[in-house]
N, C-alpha and C positions, 0 to 999 in steps of 0.2 A: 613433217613427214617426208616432203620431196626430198630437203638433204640428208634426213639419215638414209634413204633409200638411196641417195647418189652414191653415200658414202661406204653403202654396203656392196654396192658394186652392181647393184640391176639399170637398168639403161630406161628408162621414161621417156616421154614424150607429151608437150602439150599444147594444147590449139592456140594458139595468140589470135582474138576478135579484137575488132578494133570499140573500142566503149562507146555507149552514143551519150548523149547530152546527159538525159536523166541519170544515166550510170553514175558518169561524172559528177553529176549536183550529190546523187547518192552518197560517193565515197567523200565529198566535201564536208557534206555534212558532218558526217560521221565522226571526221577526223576534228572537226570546230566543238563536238559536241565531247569527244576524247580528249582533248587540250582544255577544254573545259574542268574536266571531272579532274584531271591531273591540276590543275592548276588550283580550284577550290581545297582540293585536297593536303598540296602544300602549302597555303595560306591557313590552315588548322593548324597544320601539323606543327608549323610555325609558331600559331598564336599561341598551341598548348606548350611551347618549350620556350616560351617569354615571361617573364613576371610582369606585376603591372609597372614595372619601371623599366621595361622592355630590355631585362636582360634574362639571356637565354639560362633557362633554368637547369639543373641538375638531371643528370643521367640515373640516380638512382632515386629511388620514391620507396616512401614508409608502407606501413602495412593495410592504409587505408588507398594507397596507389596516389598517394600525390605526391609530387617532386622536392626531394630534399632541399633546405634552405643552402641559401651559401655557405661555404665554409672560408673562414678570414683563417690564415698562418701569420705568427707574430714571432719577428723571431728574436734570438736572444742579443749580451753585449755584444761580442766584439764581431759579431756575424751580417749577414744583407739576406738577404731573403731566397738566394742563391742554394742556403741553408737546406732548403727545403727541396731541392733538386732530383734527390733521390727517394724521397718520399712522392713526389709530385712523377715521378715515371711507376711508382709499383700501383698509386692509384689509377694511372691511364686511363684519365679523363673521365674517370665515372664520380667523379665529385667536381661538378659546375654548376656555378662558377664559381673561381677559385681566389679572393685575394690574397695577395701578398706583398702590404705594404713596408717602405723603408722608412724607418723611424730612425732620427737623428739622436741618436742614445748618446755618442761623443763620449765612448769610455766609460761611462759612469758618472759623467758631469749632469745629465740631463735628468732631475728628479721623476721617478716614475710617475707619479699623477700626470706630471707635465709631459711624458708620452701617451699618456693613457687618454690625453686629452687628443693628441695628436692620433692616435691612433681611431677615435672616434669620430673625428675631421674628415678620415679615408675612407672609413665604413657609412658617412652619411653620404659622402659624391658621390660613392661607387652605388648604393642600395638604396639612399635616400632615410626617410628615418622611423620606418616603420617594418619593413622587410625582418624575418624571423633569420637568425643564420644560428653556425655554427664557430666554436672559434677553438683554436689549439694557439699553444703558447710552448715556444719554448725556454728554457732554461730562466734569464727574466723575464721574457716575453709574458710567462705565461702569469709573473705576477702583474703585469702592464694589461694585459687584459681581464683579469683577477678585479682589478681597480677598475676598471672600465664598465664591468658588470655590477662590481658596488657601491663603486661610488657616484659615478658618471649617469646611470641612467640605463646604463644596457643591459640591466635584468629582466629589462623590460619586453624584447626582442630577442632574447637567450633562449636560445633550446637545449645547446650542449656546452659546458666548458670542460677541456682537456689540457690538463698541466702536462709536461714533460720535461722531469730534471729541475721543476723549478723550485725555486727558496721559500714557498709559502707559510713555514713557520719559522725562515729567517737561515744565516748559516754563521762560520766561526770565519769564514774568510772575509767576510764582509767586517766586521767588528776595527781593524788597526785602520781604517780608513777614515776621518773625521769627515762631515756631513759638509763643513765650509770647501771641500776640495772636490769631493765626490758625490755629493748631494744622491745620485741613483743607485750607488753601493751604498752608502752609508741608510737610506730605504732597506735594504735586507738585511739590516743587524736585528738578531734576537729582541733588540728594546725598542725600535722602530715607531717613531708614533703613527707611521702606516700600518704596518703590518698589526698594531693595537686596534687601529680603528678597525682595520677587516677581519680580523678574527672577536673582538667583541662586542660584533653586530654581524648574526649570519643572515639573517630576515632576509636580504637579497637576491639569497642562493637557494632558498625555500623551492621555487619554479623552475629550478638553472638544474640542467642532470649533469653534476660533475664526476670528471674520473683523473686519476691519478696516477701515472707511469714517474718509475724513478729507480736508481740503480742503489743497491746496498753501502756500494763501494764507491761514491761518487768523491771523487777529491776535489770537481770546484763547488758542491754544495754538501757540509760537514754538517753530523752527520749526514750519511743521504737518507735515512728515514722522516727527516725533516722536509721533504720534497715534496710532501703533499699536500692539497686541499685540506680544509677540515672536516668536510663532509664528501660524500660518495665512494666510489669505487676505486681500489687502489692497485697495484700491478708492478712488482717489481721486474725487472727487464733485466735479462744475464749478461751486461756490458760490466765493463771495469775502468770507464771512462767519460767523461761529461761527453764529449762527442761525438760517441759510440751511438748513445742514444738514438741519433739520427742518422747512423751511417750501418751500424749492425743488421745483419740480415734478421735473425732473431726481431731484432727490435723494429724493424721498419712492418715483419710481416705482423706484430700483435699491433701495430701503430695503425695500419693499412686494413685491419680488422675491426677495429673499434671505428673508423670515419667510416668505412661503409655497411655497418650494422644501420639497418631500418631505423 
């Protein structure tokens, strides 16, 4: 009240006493017992934004008010995780924590299980192996984590899986590639005996809430109605390009919708 009063231009005056002892012990206290209650305070506040593998948990929480799991980005070939750059500024940090690990894909040499293992590798140092998360995939990525959840174990820990653009029921570009040169392209052909074992075994995905974004007109996944899960929710996205998906303003905000949906 003194400075809005200075600052409205009336003139004050105040007695300066000099404090005796007890004053003194008074306003010590006070302040040990104020550095107290702030300090207890941010030691909660803290413990309540840690999991128990002490990482700092998510900004946004479900409709029961507890904090979303993590969410992993897996990205696609010939990409780094960089991929995710302009998805990772529209969420602004209200999905933490965030991995995004670099998987040695090597063009399409590196058979998807054999990422999918890897990719599992990064989700247990970073969460340990029991943490509930979330996972998006893009273009292969999203069949690298696809395999991860059913074949590997991590159905088990799944709460959401999100394809985007990816080959889930296989595409026409992968097909002129033989298996002995390209082993992780030759994984997305139509006959695949991966994509056989995932699609005729869903039991997996029973627990796993998936959803599906993909573009009509995709030309590096032919057709692009082949882009989806086999079960859940599906979305096609108004892009006219595999890497639009992630770069469209359109498509980043239905993207950036569905990760911070409770």
């Amino acid at each position: 009240m003194l400075v809005a009063a200075d600052q409205a231009g009336r003139s004050t005056t105040s007695k300066i006493t000099k404090p005796t002892s007890a004053t003194r012990a008074s306003r010590e206290d006070s302040r040990t017992n104020t550095s107290s209650r702030l300090n207890l305070k941010e030691s909660v506040r803290v413990m309540a934004d840690m999991d128990a593998n002490g990482v700092r948990s998510s900004h946004l929480t479900d409709r029961c008010g507890a904090p979303s799991p993590p969410l992993v980005l897996v990205h696609g070939l010939l990409d780094s995780p960089l991929v995710f750059n302009r998805l990772k500024r529209r969420l602004a940090n209200r999905r933490q924590p965030l991995l995004l690990p670099e998987l040695p894909l090597r063009l399409g040499l590196t058979p998807v299980r054999e990422a999918a293992e890897i990719l599992g590798s990064h989700i247990e140092a970073a969460f340990g192996s029991e943490q509930p998360l979330d996972l998006l995939g893009f273009s292969i990525g999203g069949v690298i984590a696809r395999t991860w959840v059913q074949l590997l174990g991590g159905h088990r820990r799944t709460r959401r899986l999100t394809s985007v653009g990816s080959p889930q029921q296989g595409t026409l570009t992968a097909h002129p590639w033989p298996r002995r040169l390209l082993a992780g392209i030759a994984d997305l052909r139509y006959d695949s005996k991966l994509l056989e074992q995932l699609n005729g075994n869903l039991s997996n995905l029973d627990g796993v809430e998936c959803c599906s974004f993909y573009s009509a007109i995709d030309m590096a996944v032919l057709p692009g109605w082949r882009a989806v899960l086999p079960i859940g929710r599906r979305q096609v996205l108004p892009v006219w390009a595999h890497p639009q998906l992630l770069r469209s303003s359109r498509a980043l905000e239905a993207l950036t919708e569905e990760l911070l949906r409770p």
